[in-house]
C-alpha positions as CSV (number, residue, x, y, z in Angstrom):
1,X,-137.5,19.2,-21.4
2,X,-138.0,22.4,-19.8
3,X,-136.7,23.4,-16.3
4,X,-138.7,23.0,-13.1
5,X,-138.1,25.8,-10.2
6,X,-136.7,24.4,-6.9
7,X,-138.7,26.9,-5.2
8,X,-141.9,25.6,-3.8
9,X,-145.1,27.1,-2.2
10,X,-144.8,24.7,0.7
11,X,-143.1,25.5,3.6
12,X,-142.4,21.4,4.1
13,X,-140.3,21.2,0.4
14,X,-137.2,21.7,2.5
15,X,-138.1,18.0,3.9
16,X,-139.2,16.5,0.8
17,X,-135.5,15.0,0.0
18,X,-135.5,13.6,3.5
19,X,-139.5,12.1,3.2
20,X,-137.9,10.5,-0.4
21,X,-134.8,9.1,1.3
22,X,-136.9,7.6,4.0
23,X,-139.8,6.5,2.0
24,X,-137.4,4.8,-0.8
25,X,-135.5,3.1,1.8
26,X,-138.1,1.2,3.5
27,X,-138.5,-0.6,0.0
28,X,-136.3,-3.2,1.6
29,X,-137.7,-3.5,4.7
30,X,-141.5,-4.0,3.7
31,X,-139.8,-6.5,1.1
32,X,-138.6,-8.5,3.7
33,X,-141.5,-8.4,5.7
34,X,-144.0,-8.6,2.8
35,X,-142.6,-11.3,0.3
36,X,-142.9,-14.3,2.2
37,X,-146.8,-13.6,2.4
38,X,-147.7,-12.3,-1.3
39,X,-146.3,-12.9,-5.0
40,X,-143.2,-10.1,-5.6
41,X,-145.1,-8.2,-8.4
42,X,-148.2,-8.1,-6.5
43,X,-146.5,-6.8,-3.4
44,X,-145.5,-3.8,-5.9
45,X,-148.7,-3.4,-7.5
46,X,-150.4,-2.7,-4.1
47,X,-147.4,-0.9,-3.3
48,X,-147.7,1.3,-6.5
49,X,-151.3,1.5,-5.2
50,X,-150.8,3.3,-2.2
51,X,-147.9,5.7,-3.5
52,X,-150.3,6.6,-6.9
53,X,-152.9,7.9,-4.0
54,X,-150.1,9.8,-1.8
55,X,-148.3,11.3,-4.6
56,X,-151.6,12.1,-6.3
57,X,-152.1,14.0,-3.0
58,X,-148.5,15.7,-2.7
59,X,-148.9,16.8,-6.1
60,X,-152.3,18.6,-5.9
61,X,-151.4,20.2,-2.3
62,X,-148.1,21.7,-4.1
63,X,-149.9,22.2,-7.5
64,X,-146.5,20.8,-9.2
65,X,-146.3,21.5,-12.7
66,X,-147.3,18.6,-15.3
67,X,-145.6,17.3,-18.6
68,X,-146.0,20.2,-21.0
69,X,-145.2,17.9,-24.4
70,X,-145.6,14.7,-25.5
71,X,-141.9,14.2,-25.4
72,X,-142.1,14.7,-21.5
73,X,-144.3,12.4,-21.0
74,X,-142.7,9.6,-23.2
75,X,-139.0,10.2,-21.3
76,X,-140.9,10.2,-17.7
77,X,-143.1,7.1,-18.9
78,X,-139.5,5.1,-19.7
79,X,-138.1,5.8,-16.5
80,X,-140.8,4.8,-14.7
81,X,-140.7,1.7,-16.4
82,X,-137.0,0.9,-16.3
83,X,-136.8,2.4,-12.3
84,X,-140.2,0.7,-11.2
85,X,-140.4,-2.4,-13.3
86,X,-137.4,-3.5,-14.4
87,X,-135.1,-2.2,-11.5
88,X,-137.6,-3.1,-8.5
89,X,-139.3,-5.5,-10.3
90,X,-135.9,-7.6,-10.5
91,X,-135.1,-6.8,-7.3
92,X,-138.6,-8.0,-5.2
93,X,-138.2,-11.4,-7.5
94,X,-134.9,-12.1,-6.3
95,X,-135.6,-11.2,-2.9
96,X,-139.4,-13.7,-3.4
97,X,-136.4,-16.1,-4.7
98,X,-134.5,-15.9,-1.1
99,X,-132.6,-13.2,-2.2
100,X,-131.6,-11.7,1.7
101,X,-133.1,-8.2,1.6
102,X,-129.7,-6.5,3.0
103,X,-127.3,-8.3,0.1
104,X,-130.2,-7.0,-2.6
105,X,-129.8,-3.4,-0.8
106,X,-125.6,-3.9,-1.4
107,X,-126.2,-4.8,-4.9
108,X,-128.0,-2.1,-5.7
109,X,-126.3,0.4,-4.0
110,X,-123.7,-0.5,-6.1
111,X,-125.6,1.9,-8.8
112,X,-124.8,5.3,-7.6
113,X,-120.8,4.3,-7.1
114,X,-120.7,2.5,-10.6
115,X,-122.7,5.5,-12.2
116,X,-120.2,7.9,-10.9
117,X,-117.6,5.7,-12.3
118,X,-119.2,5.4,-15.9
119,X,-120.0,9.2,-15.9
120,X,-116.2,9.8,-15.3
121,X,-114.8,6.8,-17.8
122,X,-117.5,7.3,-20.6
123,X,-118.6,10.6,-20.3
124,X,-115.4,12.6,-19.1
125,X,-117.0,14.2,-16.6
126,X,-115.8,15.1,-13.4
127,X,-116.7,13.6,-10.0
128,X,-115.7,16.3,-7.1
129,X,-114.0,14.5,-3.6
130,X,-117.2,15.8,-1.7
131,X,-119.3,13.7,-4.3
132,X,-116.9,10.3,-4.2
133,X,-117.4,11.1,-0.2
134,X,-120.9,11.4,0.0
135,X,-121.3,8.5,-2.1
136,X,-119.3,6.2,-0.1
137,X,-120.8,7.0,3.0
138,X,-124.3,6.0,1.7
139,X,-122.5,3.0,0.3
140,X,-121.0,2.4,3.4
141,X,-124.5,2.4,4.8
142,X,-125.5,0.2,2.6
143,X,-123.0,-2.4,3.6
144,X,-123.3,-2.1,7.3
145,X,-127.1,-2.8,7.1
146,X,-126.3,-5.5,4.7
147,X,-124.1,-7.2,6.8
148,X,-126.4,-7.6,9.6
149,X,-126.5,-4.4,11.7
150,X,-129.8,-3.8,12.7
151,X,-131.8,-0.6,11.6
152,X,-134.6,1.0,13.7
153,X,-133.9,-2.4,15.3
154,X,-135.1,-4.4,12.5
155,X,-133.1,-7.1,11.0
156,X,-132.1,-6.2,7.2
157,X,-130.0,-9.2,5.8
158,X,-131.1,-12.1,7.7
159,X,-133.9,-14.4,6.1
């Protein structure tokens, strides 16, 4: 695959990690809100909708680069599929089952921790302190929404 810059021609890429944080974390919230009123896989359909259009928009404003190979575009094309329809696919069903949002938002932010722990174990490579600690404070996050704390004054695991 070859190598993207992390330089940007827009003065707003310094914010694009926080705008992916805060868009990817309201997946739960308009779960919760949205499931009990449309079929899951529907929900994400119109959901992948709307993103298509933004993205589409983000991408032409910074010009981002495109797949130069086939290759590329096979590997991003499985990732999509196993991150967008497999992971959140699973994920809206269970919570369309009765699946509380905030215990589906523990489970999977199980992911990063147990990642970390398979990269150490399987792959022998190293996990520094100020990784382990970032990743249990946005575990710990996690949890406390999970358990009922309320978020922007919303409700997260209650049904």
């Amino acid at each position: 695959m070859t190598s993207c810059s992390t330089t940007s021609a827009s003065p707003l890429a310094a914010l694009y990690p926080l705008l992916f944080v805060a868009l990817w974390s309201t997946g739960f919230i308009g779960a919760k809100f949205g499931l009990p009123y449309v079929e899951p896989l529907t929900f994400l359909t119109v959901r992948y909708a709307a993103v298509l259009v933004l993205m589409g928009l983000v991408v032409w404003h910074t010009r981002a680069p495109w797949p130069s190979t086939l290759r590329e575009c096979g590997h991003i094309a499985v990732t999509g599929v196993l991150v967008h329809a497999v992971y959140l696919g699973g994920v809206f069903i269970a919570i369309g089952h009765g699946l509380p949002a905030g215990v589906a938002a523990i489970v999977v932010g199980l992911q990063p921790l147990l990642t970390a722990l398979g990269a150490g174990w399987l792959l022998r490579e190293k996990v520094r302190a100020t990784q382990w600690a970032g990743l249990a404070a946005g575990f710990a996050g996690v949890a406390l929404a999970g358990m009922g704390l309320t978020v922007f004054g919303v409700w997260l695991a209650r049904k």
